[in-house]
C-alpha positions in Angstrom: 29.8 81.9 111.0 29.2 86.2 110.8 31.7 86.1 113.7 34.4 83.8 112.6 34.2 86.1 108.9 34.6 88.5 111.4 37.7 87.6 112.3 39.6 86.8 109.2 38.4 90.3 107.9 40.6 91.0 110.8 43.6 89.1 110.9 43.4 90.3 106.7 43.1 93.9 107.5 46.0 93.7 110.2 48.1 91.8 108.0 47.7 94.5 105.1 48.3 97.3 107.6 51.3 95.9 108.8 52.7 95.1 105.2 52.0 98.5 104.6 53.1 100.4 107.4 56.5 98.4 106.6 56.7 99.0 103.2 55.6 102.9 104.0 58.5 102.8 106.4 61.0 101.4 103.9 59.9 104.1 101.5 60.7 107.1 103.8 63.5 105.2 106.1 67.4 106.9 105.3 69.0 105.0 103.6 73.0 105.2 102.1 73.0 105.7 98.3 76.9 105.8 97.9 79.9 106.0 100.8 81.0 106.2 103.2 84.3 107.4 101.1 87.2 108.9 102.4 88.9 111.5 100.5 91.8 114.3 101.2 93.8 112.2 103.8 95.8 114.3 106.7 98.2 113.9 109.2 95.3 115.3 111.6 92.1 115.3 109.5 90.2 113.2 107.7 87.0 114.2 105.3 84.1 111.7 104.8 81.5 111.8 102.1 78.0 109.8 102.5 75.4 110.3 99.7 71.9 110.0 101.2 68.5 109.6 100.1 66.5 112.1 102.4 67.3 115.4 103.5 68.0 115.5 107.4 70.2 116.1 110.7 73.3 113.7 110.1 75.9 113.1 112.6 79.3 111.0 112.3 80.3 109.5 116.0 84.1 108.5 116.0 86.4 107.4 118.8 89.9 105.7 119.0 87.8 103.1 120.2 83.8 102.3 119.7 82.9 102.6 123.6 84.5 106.2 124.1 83.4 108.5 121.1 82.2 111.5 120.3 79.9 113.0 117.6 80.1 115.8 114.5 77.5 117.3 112.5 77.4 115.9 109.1 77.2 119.3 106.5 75.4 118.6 103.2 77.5 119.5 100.0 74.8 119.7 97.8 71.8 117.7 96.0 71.6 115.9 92.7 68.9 114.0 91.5 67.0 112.9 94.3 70.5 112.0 96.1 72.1 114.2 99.3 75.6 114.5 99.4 76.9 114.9 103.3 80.1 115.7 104.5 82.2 115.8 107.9 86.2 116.9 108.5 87.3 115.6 111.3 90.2 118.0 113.0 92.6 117.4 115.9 93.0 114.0 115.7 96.0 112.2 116.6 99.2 111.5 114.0 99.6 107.9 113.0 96.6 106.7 114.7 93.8 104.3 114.6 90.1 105.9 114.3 86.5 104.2 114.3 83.7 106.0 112.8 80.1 105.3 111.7 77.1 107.2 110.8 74.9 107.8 113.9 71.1 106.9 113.6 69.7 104.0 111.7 70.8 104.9 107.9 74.2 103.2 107.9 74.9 101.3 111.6 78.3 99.4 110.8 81.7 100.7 112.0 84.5 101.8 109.5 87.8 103.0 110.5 91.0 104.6 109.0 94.3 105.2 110.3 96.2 108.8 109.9 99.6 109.9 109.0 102.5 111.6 110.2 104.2 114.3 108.5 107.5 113.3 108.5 106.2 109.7 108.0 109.2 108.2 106.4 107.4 104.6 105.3 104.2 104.7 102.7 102.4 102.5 100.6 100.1 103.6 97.8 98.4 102.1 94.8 98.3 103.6 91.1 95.5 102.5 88.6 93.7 104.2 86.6 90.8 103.6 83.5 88.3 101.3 85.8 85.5 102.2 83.6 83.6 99.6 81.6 83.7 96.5 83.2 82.9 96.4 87.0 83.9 93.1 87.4 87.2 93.0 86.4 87.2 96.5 88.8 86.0 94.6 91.7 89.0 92.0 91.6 91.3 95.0 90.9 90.2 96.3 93.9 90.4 92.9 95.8 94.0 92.4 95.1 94.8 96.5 95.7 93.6 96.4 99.2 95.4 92.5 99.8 98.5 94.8 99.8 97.4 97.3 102.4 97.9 100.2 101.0 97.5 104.0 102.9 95.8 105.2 100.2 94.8 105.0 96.3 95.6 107.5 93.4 93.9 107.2 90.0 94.1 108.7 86.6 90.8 109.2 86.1 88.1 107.7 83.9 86.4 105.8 86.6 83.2 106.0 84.9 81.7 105.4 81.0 80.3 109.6 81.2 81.1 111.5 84.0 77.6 113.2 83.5 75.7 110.0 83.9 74.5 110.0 87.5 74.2 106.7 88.0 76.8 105.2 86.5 78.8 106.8 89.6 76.8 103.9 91.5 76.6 101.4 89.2 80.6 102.0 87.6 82.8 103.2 90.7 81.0 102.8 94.0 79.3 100.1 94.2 82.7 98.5 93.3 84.7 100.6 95.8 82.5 100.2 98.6 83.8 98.5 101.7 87.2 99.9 100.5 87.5 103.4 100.7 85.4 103.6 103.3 89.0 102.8 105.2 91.6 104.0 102.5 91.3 107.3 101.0 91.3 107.6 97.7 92.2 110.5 95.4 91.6 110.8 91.4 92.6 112.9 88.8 90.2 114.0 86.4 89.7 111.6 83.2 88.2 113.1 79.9 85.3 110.4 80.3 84.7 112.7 83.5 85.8 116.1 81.7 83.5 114.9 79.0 79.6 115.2 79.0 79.4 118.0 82.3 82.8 119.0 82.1 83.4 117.4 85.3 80.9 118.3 87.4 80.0 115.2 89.0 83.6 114.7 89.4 83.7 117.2 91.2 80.8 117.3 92.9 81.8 113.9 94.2 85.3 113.5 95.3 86.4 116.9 95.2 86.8 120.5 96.7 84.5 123.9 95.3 87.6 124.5 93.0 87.0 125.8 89.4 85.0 123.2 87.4 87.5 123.9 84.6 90.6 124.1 86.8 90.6 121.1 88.3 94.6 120.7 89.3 95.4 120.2 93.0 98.2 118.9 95.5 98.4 117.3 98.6 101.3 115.4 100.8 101.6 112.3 102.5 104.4 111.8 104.7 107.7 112.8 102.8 106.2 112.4 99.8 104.2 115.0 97.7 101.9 114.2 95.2 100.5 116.5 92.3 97.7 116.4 89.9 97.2 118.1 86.6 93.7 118.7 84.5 94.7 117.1 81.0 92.6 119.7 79.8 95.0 122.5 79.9 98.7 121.0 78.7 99.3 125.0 77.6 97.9 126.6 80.2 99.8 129.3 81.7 98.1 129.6 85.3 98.6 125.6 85.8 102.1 126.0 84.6 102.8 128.8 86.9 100.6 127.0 89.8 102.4 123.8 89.4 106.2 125.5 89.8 105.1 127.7 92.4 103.5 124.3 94.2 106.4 122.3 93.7 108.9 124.6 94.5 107.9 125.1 98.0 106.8 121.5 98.7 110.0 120.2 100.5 109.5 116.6 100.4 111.9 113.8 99.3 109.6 112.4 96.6 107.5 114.2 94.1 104.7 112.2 91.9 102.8 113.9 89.2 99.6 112.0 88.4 97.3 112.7 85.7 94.8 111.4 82.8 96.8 111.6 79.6 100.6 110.6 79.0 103.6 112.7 78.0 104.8 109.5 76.9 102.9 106.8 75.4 104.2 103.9 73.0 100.9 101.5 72.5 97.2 102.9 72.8 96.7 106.0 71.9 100.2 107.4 71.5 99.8 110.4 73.6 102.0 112.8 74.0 100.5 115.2 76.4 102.2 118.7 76.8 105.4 117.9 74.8 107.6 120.5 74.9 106.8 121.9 78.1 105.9 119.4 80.2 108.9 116.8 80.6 111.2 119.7 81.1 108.8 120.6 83.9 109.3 117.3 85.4 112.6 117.5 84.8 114.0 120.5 86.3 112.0 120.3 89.0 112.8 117.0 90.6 109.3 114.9 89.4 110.5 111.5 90.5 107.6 109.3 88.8 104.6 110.6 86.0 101.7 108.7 86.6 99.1 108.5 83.7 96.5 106.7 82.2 94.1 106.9 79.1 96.0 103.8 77.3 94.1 100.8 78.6 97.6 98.9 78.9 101.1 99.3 81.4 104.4 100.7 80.1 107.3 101.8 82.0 109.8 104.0 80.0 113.3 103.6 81.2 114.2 106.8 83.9 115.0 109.7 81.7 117.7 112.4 82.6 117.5 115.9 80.8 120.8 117.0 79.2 122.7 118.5 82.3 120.0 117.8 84.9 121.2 115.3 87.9 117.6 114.0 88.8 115.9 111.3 86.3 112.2 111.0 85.9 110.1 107.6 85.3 107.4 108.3 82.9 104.3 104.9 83.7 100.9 104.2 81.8 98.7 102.6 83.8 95.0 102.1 82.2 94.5 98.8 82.9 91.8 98.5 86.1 88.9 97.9 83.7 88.2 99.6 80.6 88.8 97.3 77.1 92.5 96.8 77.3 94.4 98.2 73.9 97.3 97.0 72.1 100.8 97.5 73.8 104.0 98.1 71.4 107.4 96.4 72.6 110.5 99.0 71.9 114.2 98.0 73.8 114.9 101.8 72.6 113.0 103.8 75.7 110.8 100.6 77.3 111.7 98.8 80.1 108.4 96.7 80.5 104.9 96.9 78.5 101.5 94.4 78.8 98.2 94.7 77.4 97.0 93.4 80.8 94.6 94.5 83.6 96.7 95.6 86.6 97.6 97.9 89.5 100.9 99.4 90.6 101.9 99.0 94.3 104.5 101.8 95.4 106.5 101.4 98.7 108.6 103.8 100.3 110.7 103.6 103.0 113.1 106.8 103.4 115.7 107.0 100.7 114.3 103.5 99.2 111.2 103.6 96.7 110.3 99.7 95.5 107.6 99.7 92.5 105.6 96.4 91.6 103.0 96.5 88.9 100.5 93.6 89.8 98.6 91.5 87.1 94.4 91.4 88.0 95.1 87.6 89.2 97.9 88.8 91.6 101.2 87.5 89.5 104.0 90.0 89.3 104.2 92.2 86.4 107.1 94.7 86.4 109.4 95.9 89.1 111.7 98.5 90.2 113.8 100.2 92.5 115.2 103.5 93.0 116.9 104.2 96.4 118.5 108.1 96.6 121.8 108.4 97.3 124.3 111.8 97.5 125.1 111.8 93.9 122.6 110.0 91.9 120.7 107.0 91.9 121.7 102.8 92.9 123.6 101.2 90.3 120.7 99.2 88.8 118.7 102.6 88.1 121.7 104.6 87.1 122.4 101.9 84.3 119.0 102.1 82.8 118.8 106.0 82.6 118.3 107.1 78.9 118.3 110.6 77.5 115.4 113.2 77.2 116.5 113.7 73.6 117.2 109.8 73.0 113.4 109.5 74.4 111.9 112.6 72.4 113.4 111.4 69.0 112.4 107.6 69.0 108.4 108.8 70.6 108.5 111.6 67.6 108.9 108.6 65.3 106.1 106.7 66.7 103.6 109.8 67.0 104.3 110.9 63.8 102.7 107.3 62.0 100.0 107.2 64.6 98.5 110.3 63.5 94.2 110.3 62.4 92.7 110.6 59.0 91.6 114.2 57.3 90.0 112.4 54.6 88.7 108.8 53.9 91.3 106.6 51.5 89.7 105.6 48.0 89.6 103.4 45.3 91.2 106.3 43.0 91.8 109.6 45.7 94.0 108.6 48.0 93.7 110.0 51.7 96.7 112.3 52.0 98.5 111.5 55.4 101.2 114.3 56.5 104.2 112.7 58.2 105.9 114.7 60.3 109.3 113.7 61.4 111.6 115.7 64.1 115.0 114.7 65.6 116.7 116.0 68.9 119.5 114.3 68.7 123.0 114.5 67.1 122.6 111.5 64.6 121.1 110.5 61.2 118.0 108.0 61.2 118.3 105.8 57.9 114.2 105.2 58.2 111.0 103.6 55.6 107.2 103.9 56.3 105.4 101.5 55.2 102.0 99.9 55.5 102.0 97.6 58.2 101.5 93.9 56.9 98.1 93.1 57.5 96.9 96.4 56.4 98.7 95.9 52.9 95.9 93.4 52.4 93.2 96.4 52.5 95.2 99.4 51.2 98.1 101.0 49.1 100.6 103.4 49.9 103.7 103.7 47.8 106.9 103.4 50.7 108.9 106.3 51.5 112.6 105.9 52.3 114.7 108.8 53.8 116.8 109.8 56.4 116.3 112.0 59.8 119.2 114.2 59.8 120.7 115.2 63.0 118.4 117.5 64.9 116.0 118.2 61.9 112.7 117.4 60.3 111.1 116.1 57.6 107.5 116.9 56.1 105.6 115.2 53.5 102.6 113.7 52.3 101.9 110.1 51.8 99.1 108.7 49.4 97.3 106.0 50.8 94.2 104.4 48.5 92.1 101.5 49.4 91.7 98.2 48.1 88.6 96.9 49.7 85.3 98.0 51.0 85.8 100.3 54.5 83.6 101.1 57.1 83.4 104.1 59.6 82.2 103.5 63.2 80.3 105.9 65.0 83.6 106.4 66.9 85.6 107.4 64.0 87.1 103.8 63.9 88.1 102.4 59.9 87.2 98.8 59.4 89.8 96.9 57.9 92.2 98.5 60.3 94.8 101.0 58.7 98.6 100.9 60.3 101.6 101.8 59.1 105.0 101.1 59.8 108.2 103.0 60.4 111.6 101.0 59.8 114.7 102.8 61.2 118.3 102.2 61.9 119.4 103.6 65.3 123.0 103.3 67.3 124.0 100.9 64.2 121.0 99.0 65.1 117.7 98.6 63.2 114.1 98.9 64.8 110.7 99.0 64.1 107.4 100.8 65.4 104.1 100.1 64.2 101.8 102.8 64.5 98.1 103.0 66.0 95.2 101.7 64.0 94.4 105.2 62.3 90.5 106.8 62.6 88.9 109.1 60.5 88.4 112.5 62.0 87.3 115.3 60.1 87.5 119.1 62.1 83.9 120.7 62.3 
């Protein structure tokens, strides 16, 4: 009886030693808290990111196949709560070719791979999409239907997370979503203000980018024959970015030039940005930006091309927010919009040579938008050439539609109204009969007394219009007015009229 006690004190104490030598093991074993990623494609490099949970000797072994390979140290970039960020570059390798990698030891056993480039690689495919913050889900089949169309790599416009200081919401918003994807593509982001915000990009940059500045954050890099830029929406007026960026450009070479960044120059539904206007799209212009990328409007728009007043080369300005945040209203115009959806999408860019073929893809894989631009000696294919509008036709008819989109300095009352400056300017050579009005269903919360005028040619008009309120209003902790407050602007254009309606209008007072 003592001895068969004995035995299942034991068998008991074995079993709890082994459950916790296992569960000691699991507690101190390496394990992979985010990656692997690939970031900063090259012709003959490629730089892999792992974040780790312990502290240690890493190594990366890679081959052109998995029986002949070789291995590189693994370099840590720094620590950040609890987590270890490693890196490797891998140099010499082989243009155009097929690589397999993995991360040598027990933390991370599977095999990835990734192909490079070649620098005078005349066929690319990428994929645009930017705002995936918010809702993983809908992120996850973005994703899905992104890498269906194997592209070489990904370019977003930032805002990949709810607060770029949050730690882990890097995990839990972008990649635990983008695992098993960019692990083989590379992807490259611009900075967001939800990243910019908070840290003032830190983890950004900590993350997916170089030691640069924290508060300089623009950078370059090519692919093939094409050459692809990215500004810090931070700095719209800044002088060493503006000076960067021409000096950059200038001496890049390459057939096609993309600009991608967080906020739009041009923006007709969302927030109605109009990033750098007035120094920007001449930028573009006169320096032979074929397509603007941007983001911050949760929606898709594509502005007809544009052409500058004397300038041979036309740029296409294209908002795409819509790979997860809470899509926002989208505003039709015939004026200066080609296509617009308040949709969750991607865009798909092919090149081949002188050909460029655009697709913007719904989340379920239907066909949005498409477009094609091939280059020829003396302008564009006929198809392009015919939908090329002015820079000053485009200026005037977004003024119109900034200028009634603009916040509140002071809450509308039952007696004192809120005093809204409108503030009209034309750059064209032609009168614009206009009204502003309320828009319809905010006449059933407020009053404003309409104003009727006319643009002239190449001026401005500034005034103040009294708006009061007719029902109870709330404020949001985001500055949001509850009944929503729009207004409208009726205009008559090329003996045509139009409308716009404006943005819902918040409350925001200057500290």
């Amino acid at each position: 009886m003592i001895k068969g006690i004995a035995m299942n004190h034991r068998k008991l104490f074995i079993t709890v030693f082994l459950l916790f030598s296992i569960i000691s093991f699991q507690l101190n074993a390496q394990c992979v808290i985010n990656g692997p990623y690939l970031i900063e494609p090259g012709d003959t490099i490629m730089t892999i990111r792992w974040e780790l949970n312990k502290k240690g000797d890493y190594y990366v072994e890679y081959g052109k196949d998995t029986l002949k390979t070789q291995k590189q140290a693994l370099h840590i970039r720094g620590t950040k709560y609890g987590g270890y960020l490693y890196e490797v570059q891998l140099r010499n390798l082989k243009e155009r070719s097929l690589y397999f990698y993995r991360l040598a030891g027990r933390a991370d056993p599977a095999w990835y791979q990734f192909r490079t480039f070649g620098d005078n690689q005349k066929k690319i495919t990428f994929v645009a999409m930017g705002d995936s913050r918010s809702h993983p889900g809908i992120f996850k089949k973005i994703m899905e239907e992104a890498d269906s169309v194997n592209p070489d790599f990904f370019i977003s416009m930032g805002d990949l997370v709810e607060s770029g200081g949050n730690y882990k919401q890097w995990h839990d918003f972008f990649f635990s979503v983008v695992k098993g994807y960019v692990g083989s593509i590379p992807i490259v982001s611009t900075l967001g203000d939800h990243e910019g915000s908070g840290d003032n990009g830190e983890l950004f940059r900590y993350y997916l980018r170089k030691n640069q500045p924290v508060d300089k954050q623009w950078f370059s890099f090519d692919y093939g024959i094409a050459h692809f830029i990215s500004l810090d929406y931070r700095h719209p007026n800044d002088k060493e970015m503006i000076n960067w960026f021409i000096k950059n450009i200038t001496s890049s070479g390459k057939k096609w030039n993309f600009v991608f960044m967080h906020r739009p120059s041009y923006n007709f539904g969302g927030h109605r940005s109009s990033w750098g206007k007035g120094i920007w799209p001449e930028l573009f212009s006169k320096y032979h930006v074929d397509i603007v990328f941007a983001g911050h409007s949760h929606l898709y728009e594509r502005f007809y091309p544009v052409r500058e007043n004397g300038k041979a080369n036309a740029v296409t300005y294209i908002t795409t927010g819509g790979a997860g945040a809470g899509l926002y209203q989208s505003v039709k115009n015939k004026l200066v919009l080609a296509k617009t959806e308040s949709v969750n999408h991607f865009v798909v860019i092919k090149i081949d040579g002188n050909k460029l073929t655009l697709k913007a893809i719904r989340m379920d894989g239907t066909l949005l938008d498409k477009m094609e631009i091939i280059k020829k000696k003396n302008g564009y294919n006929n198809d392009y050439e015919d939908q090329i509008i002015s820079q000053d036709e485009l200026n005037t008819i977004t003024s119109l539609n900034v200028a009634i989109s603009k916040d509140l300095a002071t809450i509308p009352g039952y007696q004192s109204p809120a005093k809204y400056e409108l503030q009209l300017q034309s750059y064209i050579n032609q009168n614009i009969p206009f009204s502003v009005t309320l828009d319809k269903a905010s006449a059933n919360s407020y009053k404003m007394k309409p104003y009727n005028d006319t643009l002239k040619a190449g001026g401005k008009i500034n005034t103040v219009l009294n708006i009061t309120r007719t029902k109870p209003i709330t404020i949001s902790i985001w500055n949001e007015i509850t009944p929503e407050l729009r207004l409208k602007i009726i205009f008559e254009y090329n003996s045509e009229e139009d409308s716009i309606i404006g943005k819902a209008l918040d409350y925001w007072q200057e500290n």
